[in-house]
C-alpha positions in Angstrom: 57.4 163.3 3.7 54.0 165.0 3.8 50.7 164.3 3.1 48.3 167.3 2.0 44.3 166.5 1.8 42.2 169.3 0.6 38.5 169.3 1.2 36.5 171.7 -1.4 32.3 171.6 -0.4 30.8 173.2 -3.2 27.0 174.1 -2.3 25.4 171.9 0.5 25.2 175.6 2.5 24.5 173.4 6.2 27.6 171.3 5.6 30.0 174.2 4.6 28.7 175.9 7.9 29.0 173.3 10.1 32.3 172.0 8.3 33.6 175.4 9.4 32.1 175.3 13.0 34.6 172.2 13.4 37.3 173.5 11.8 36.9 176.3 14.3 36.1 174.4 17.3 38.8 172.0 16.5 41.5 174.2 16.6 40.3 175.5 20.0 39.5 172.3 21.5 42.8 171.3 20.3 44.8 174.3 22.1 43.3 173.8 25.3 44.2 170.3 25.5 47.5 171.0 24.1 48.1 173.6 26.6 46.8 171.0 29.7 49.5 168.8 28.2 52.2 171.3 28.2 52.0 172.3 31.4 51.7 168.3 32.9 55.2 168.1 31.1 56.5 171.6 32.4 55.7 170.4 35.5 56.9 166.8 35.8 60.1 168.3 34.0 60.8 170.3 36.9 60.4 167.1 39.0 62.6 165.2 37.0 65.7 168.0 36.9 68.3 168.1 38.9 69.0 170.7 41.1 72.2 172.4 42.7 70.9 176.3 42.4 67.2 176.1 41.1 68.0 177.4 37.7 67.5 175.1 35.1 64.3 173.7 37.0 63.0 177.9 37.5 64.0 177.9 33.7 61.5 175.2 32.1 58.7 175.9 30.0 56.3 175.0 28.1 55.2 177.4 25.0 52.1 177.0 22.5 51.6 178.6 19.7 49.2 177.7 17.0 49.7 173.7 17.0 53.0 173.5 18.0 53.7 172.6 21.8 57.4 174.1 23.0 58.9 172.3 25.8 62.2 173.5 26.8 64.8 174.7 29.2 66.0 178.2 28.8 69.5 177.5 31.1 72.5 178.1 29.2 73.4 175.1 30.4 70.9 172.7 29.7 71.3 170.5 26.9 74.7 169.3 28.6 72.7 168.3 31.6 70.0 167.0 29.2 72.3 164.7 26.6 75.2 164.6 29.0 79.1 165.5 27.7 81.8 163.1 27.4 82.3 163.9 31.7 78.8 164.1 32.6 76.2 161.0 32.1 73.1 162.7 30.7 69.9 163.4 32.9 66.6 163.1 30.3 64.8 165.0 32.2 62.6 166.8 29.7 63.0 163.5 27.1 61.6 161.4 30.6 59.3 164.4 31.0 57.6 164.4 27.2 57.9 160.2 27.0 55.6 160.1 30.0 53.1 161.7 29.0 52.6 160.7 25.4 49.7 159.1 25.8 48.2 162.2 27.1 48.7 164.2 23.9 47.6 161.2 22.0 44.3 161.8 24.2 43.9 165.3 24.3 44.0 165.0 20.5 41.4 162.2 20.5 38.8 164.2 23.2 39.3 167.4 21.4 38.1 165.8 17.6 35.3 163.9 19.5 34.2 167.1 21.4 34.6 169.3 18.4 32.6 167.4 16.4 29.7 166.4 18.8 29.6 170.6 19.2 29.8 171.5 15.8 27.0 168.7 14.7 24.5 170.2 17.1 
């Protein structure tokens, strides 16, 4: 399910500027933040992995682009170590990684609105 607003300023020349100043500075403020994030989880990922040759933890990344945050392993072998196989107990180490820090991205979000907006009303 999705919700869709659309916000239409007709006239009001000030406000349609400094409505688009936000939009602007939102989406900046909101990739830095989202990029700070990424890499916190990148990096307690590779903490959290297990290692026998170095490969799956070399192999984790974290990849933004536009508002989506990527976190992944690129291993061939990952998703086994991550969710585990019917021999092998699984070892959440990006799901521990990402669960940590959710109240980081909840954050980032939150200082990236406030700061966008107390930019874009000057």
């Amino acid at each position: 399910m999705a919700v869709n607003l659309k916000l239409e300023v007709a006239g009001a020349g000030e406000l349609r500027t400094k409505l688009q100043k936000l939009d602007s500075e939102l989406k900046m403020k909101i990739r830095e933040k989202l990029a700070e994030v990424g890499a916190l989880i990148r990096e307690r990922a590779r903490e959290l992995a297990p290692v026998r040759t170095g490969m799956l933890k070399a192999g984790i990344y974290s990849q933004l682009t536009d508002w989506t945050l990527k976190i992944g392993a690129k291993a061939p072998y990952a998703r086994y170590v991550e969710f585990g196989t019917r021999w092998i107990r699984p070892r959440h180490f990006l799901l521990n990684a990402i669960e940590e820090n959710l109240i980081r991205i909840e954050n980032a979000f939150h200082e990236a609105v406030s700061s966008a907006v107390s930019e874009a009303s000057t």
